[in-house]
C-alpha positions in Angstrom: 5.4 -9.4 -8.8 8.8 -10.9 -10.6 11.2 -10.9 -7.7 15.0 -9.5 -9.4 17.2 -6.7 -7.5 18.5 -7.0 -4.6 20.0 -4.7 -2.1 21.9 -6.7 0.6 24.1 -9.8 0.7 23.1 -12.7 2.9 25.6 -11.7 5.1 24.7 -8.0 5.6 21.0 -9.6 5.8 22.3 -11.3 8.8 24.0 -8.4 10.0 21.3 -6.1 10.4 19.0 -9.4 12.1 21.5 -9.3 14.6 21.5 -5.5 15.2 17.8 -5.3 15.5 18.0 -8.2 18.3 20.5 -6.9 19.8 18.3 -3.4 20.0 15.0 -5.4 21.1 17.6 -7.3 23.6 19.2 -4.4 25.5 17.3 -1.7 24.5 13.9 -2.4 24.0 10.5 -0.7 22.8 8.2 1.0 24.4 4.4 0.3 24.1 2.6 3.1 25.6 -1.0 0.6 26.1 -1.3 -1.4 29.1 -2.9 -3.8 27.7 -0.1 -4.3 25.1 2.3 -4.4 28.4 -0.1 -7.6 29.9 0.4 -9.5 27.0 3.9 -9.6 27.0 4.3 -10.0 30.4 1.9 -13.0 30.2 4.0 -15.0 28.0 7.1 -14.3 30.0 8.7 -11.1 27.8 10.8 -9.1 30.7 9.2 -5.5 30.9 10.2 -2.3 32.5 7.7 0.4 33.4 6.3 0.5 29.6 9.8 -1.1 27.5 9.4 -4.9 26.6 12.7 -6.9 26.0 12.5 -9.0 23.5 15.1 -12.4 23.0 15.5 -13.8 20.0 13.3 -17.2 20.5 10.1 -14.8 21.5 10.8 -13.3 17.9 11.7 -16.2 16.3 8.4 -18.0 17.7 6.6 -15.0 16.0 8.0 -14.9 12.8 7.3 -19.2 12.8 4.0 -18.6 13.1 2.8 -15.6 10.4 2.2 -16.9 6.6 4.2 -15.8 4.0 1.0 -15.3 2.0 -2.7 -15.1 2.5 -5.8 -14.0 0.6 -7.9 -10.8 1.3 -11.8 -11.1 0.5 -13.6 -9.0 -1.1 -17.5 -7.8 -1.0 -17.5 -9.0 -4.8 -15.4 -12.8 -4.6 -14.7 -12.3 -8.1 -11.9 -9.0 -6.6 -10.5 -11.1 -3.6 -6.5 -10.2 -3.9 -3.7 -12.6 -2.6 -0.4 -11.0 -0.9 3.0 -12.9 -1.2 4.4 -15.1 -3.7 3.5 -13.8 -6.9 1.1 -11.6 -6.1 0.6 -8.1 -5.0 -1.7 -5.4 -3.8 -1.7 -2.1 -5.3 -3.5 0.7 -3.3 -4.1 4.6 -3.4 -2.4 6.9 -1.5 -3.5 7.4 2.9 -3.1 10.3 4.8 -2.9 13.4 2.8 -4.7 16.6 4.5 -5.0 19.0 1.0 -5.9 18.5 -2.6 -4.0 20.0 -5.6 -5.9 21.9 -7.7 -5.8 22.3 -11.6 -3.9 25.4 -11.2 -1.5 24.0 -8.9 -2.7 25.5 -5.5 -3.5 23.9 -2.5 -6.9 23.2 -1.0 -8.3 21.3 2.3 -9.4 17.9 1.4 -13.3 17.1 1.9 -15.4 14.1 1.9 -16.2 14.7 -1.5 -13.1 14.1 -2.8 -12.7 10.7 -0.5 -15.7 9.0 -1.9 -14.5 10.6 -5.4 -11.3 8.3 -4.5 -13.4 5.5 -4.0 -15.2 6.0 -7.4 -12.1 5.7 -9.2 -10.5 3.0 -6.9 -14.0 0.4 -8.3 -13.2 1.7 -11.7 -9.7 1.1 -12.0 -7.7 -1.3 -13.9 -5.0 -1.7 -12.0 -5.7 -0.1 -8.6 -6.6 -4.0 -6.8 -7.5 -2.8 -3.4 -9.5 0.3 -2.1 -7.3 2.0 1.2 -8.2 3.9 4.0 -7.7 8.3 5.1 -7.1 8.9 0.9 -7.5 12.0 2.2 -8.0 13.9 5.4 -11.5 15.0 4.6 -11.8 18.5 6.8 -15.3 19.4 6.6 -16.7 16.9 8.8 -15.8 15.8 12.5 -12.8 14.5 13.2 -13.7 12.4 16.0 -16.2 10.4 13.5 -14.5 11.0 10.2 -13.2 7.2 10.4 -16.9 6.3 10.3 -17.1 7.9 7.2 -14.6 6.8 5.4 -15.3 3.2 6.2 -18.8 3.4 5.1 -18.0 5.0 1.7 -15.0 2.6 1.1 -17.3 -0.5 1.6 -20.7 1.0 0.1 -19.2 2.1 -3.2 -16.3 0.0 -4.0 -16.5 -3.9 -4.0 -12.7 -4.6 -4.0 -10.9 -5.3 -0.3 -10.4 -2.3 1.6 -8.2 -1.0 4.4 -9.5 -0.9 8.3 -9.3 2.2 10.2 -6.0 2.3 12.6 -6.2 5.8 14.1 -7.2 4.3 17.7 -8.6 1.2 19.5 -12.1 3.0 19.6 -11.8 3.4 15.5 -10.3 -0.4 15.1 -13.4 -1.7 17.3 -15.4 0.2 14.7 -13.7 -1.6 11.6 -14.4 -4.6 12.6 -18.1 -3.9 13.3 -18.7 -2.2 10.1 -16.3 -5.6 8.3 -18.6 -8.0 10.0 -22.0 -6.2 9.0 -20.3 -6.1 5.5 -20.0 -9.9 5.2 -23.1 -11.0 7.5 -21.5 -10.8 10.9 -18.7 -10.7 13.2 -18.0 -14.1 13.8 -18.0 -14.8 9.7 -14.8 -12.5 9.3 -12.8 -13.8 13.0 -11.4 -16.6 10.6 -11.8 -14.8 7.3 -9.4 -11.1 6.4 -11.6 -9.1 4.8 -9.6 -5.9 5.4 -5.6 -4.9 6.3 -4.6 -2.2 8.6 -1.2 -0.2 8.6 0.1 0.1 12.0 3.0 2.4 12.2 5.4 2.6 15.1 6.0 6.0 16.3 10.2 5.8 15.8 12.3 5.5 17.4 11.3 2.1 19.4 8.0 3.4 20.3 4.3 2.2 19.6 1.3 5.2 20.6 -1.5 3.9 22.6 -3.3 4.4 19.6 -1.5 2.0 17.5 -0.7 -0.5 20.4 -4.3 -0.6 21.0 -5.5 -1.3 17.2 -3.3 -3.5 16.6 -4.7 -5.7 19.4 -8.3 -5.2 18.3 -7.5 -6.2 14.5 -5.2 -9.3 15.7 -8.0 -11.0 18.1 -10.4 -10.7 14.9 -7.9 -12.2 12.9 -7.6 -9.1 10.2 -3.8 -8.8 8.9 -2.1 -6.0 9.6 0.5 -4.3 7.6 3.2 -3.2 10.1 5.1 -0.2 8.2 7.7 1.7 9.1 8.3 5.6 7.9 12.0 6.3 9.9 13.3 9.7 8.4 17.2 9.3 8.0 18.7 12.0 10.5 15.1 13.0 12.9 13.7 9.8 13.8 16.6 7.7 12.9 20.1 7.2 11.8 21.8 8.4 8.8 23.2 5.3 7.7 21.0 3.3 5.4 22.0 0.2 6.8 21.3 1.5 10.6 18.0 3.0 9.5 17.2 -1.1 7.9 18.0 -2.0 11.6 16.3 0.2 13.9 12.8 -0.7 10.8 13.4 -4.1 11.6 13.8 -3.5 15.3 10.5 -1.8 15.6 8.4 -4.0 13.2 9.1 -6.8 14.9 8.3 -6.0 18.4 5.2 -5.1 16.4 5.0 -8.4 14.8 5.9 -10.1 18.1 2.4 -8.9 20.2 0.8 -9.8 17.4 1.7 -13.3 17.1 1.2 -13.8 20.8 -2.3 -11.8 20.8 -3.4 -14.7 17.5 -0.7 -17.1 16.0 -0.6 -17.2 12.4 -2.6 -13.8 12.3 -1.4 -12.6 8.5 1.3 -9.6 8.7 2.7 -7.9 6.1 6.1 -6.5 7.0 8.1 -3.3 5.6 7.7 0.6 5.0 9.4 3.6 4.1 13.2 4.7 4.8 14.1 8.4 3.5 16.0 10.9 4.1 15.3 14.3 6.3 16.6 17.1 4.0 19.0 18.9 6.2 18.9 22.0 4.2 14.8 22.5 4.9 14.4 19.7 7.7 11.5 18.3 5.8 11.1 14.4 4.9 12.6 13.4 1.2 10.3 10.3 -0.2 11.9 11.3 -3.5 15.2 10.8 -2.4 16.9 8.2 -4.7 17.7 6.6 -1.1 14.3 5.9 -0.9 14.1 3.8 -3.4 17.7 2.2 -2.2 15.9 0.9 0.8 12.6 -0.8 -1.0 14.8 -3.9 -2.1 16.7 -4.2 1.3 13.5 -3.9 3.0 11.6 -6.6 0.6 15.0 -9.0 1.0 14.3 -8.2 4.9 11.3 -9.5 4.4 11.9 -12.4 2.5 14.5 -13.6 5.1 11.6 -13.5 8.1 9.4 -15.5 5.7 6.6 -12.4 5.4 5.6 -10.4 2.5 6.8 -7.3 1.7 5.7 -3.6 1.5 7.7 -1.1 -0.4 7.1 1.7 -2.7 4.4 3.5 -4.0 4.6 6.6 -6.6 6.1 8.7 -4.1 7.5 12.4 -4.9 8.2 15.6 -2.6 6.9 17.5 -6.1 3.9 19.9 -5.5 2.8 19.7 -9.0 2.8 16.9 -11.8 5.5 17.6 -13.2 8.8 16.3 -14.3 10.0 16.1 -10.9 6.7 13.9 -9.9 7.2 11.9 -13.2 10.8 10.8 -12.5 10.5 10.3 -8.3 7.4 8.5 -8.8 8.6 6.5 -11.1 11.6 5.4 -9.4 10.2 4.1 -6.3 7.2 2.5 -8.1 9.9 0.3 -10.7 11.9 -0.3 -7.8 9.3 -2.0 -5.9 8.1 -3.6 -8.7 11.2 -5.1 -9.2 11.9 -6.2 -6.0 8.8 -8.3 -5.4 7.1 -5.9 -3.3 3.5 -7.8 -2.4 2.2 -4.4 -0.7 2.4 -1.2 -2.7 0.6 1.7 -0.3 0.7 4.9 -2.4 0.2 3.3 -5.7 -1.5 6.6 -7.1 -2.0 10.4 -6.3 0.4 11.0 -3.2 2.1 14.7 -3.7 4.3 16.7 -1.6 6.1 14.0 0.7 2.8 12.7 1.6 1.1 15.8 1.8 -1.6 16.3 -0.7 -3.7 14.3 -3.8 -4.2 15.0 -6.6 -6.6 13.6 -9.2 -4.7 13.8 -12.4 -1.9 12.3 -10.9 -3.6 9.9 -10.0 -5.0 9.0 -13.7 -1.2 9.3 -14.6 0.2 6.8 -11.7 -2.3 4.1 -13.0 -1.0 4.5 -15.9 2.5 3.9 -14.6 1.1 0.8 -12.4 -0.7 -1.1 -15.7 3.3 -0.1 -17.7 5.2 -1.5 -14.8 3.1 -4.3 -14.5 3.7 -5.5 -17.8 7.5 -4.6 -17.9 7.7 -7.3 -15.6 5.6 -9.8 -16.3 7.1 -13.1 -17.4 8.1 -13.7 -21.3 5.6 -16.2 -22.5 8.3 -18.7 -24.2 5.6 -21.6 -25.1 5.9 -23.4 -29.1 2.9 -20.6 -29.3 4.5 -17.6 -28.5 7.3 -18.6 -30.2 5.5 -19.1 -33.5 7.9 -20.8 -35.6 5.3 -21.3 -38.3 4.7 -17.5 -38.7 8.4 -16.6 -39.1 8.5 -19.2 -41.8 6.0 -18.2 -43.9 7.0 -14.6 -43.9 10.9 -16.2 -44.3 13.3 -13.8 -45.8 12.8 -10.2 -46.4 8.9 -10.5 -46.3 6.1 -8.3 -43.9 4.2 -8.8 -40.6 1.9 -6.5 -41.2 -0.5 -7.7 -43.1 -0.4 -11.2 -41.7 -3.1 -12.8 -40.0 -1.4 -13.7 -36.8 -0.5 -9.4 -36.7 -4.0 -8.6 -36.9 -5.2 -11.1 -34.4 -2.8 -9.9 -31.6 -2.6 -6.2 -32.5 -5.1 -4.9 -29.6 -3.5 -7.5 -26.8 0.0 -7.7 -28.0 1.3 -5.0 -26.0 0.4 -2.3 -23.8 -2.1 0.6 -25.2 -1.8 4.0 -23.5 -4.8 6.1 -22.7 -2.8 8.8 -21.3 0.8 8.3 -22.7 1.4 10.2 -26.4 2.4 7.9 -29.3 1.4 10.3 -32.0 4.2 11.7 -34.4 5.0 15.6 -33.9 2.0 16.7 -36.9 -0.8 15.0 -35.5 -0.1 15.8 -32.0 0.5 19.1 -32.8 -3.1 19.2 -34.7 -4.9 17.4 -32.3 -4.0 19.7 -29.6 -0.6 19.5 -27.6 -1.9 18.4 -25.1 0.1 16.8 -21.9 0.3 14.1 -19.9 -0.9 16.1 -17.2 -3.5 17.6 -19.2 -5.5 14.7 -20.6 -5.3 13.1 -16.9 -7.5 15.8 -15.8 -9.6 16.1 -18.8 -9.8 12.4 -18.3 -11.5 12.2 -14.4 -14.9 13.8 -15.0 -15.2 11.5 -17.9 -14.1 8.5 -15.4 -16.1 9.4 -12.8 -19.3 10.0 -14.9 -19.1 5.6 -15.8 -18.8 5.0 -12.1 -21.5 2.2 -11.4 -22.1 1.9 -8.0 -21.4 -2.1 -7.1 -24.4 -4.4 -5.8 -25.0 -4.5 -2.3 -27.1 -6.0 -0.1 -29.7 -3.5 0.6 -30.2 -4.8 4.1 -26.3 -4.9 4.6 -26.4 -1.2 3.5 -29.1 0.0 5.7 -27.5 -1.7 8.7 -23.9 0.3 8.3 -26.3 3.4 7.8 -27.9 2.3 11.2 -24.4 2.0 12.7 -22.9 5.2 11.9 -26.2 6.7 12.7 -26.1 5.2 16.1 -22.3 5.9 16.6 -22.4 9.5 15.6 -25.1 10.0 17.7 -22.4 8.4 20.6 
């Protein structure tokens, strides 16, 4: 995406590099996996029971050695989506346990609705990237669930997909189920096929969990996107510029192991910064200081040489409503505008991460293809510019009618399928209906054109065989 905003000077960029070293200096982190301890101590990194010390030159080395942009395969080559520069990866919503129904209600999210997900992921226009945990589907086992998810992601969808992060054991079974997907293991070591968010567990901790994927992912060589989500006044400070610190503090000790485990592994750095609500105590991703971090965090970003995540169509509404509309829409321009190269949460996240919801996600898509074009470059060749046209029609004549109208009038500019453009009498006769209304009617009729993608047969059997074999344990 067109880089433009900015949130920070070059001298408050410096400023908070200095306060995050200073933090990984004399405070440290704590990485609650041995292993994660071994390699540290290893390369010399000073430890203390389980808090690693970082210096400057063991995160400078680091940040030396990750790209600034790399390509992720795809099943299908045709869908293989870069990250940095210029480019960017949109991707559904992860993590949310409920669905929101047509009447607004709450329900537990199944396994139905994740492959339903997937379905509109392979048909989507916009949507690059399938993700991972769209939902939290409830009616199968939770200690296999992951299996699941990574089969359907990879059988029905052909675009890159997200690995599975939740523990080492789940990480190990990524990168089986990747390698099967593109004819083996040792095809993919050299080759990302599939990005995993690691989140630290603030502040200036990393779970077992976590420490322990994100080894497994580096020594394959599959990027991993280490994200942040530091709540302003619970799990960090209130200040927006300490809260950028104690981020960069934490990703980077992240970033660090990483490095040290496979230099020049792809990262992708960033997160989310909101407030806690001190009147509830709940997490605000609506918060218009949300969106006040994305371009501090993707000038963060810039300065270490990585790309950047950011943003998504985040809201604390329950409903798609107004409220969704406008939060959603603020984080999702902000990020565009700020060159974020990772958008998690493109479409469907409710309730401050909570739930999904299908029409909302029709409706973010939407939103993704508009912002897209709002900022794509102005096309200013001889042309575009089209002197010729403007001197034939010269003074006072029409456009309408003229030939260079009708050959540009479905391409020109961006057609809505959701948005109204009808005056008040024909909207009014056709129906009134809303947004939110022709989003729903609109996913049945989506998911009924869902083609499932080619696929080896054999490659399909053998993930069958695997999940088989692992469920059986």
């Amino acid at each position: 995406m067109e880089r433009r905003i900015t949130a920070l000077t070059e001298k408050g960029l410096k400023r908070i590099q200095h306060a995050s070293l200073e933090v990984l200096r004399e405070v440290g982190v704590a990485f609650h996996d041995p292993e994660a301890l071994a390699i540290f101590k290893k390369h010399g990194v000073k430890t203390e029971g389980k808090t690693v010390f970082l210096e400057e030159r063991h995160v400078a080395r680091a940040l030396e050695s990750a790209p600034s942009r790399f390509t992720l395969s795809a099943r299908n080559p045709e869908r293989d989506v870069v990250i940095g520069g210029r480019s960017s990866a949109l991707v559904p919503a992860y993590g949310a346990p409920f669905m929101v129904t047509e009447t607004g209600e709450q329900r537990k999210a199944t396994m139905e609705d994740y492959r339903c997900f997937c379905k509109l992921v392979q048909t989507s226009e916009y949507i690059n990237m399938n993700g991972f945990l769209m939902v939290e589907p409830t009616d199968v086992p939770p200690e296999t669930a992951h299996l699941d998810m990574l089969y359907w992601g990879i059988v029905l969808c052909d675009k890159p997909f997200m690995g599975s992060p939740i523990s080492r054991e789940a990480a190990i079974d990524a990168v089986e189920m990747g390698g099967i997907a593109f004819g083996g293991k040792d095809k993919i070591r050299d080759k990302p096929v599939m990005i995993s968010l690691i989140t630290p567990l603030s502040p200036l901790q990393y779970s077992a969990e976590m420490a322990g994927a994100l080894i497994e992912f580096a020594r394959w060589g599959q990027p991993l996107l280490i994200a942040d989500l530091v709540m302003a006044g619970s799990s960090g400070p209130m200040t927006p510029a300490g809260l950028l610190a104690l981020q960069s503090a934490e990703i980077l000790a992240g970033i660090t192991l990483a490095q040290l485990i496979r230099p020049g592994l792809p990262v992708v750095y960033g997160g989310i910064l909101c407030p806690t609500d001190m009147r509830t105590g709940t997490l605000a991703i609506g918060a218009p200081e949300t969106s006040m971090m994305i371009p501090a965090t993707a000038q963060l970003a810039r300065f270490y040489g990585l790309p950047a995540r950011g943003g998504g169509a985040l809201t604390d509404a329950h409903v798609p409503d107004m409220q969704a509309g406008i939060e959603s829409t603020l984080a999702l321009v902000t990020a565009a505008m700020s060159g974020v190269h990772f958008v998690l949460h493109a479409c469907g996240i409710m309730g401050s991460f909570m739930a999904m919801s299908y029409g909302k996600f029709l409706a973010d898509e939407e939103l993704c293809g508009m912002v897209l074009r709002a900022v794509e470059p102005i096309d200013t060749s001889d042309k575009a510019i089209d002197v010729e046209t403007i001197k034939q029609v010269g003074i006072g004549g029409e456009y309408l009618t003229h030939p260079s109208t009708l050959d540009h009038c479905r391409t020109g500019f961006f057609l809505p399928r959701l948005a109204n453009r009808q005056d008040y009498v024909n909207w009014n006769a056709s129906g009134r209906k809303t947004l939110e209304e022709r989003a729903r009617a609109l996913v049945p009729q989506r998911l009924a054109a869902y083609r499932k993608p080619e696929i080896d047969p054999q490659i399909e059997k053998d993930l069958s065989r695997y999940l088989a074999r692992r469920k059986r344990g």
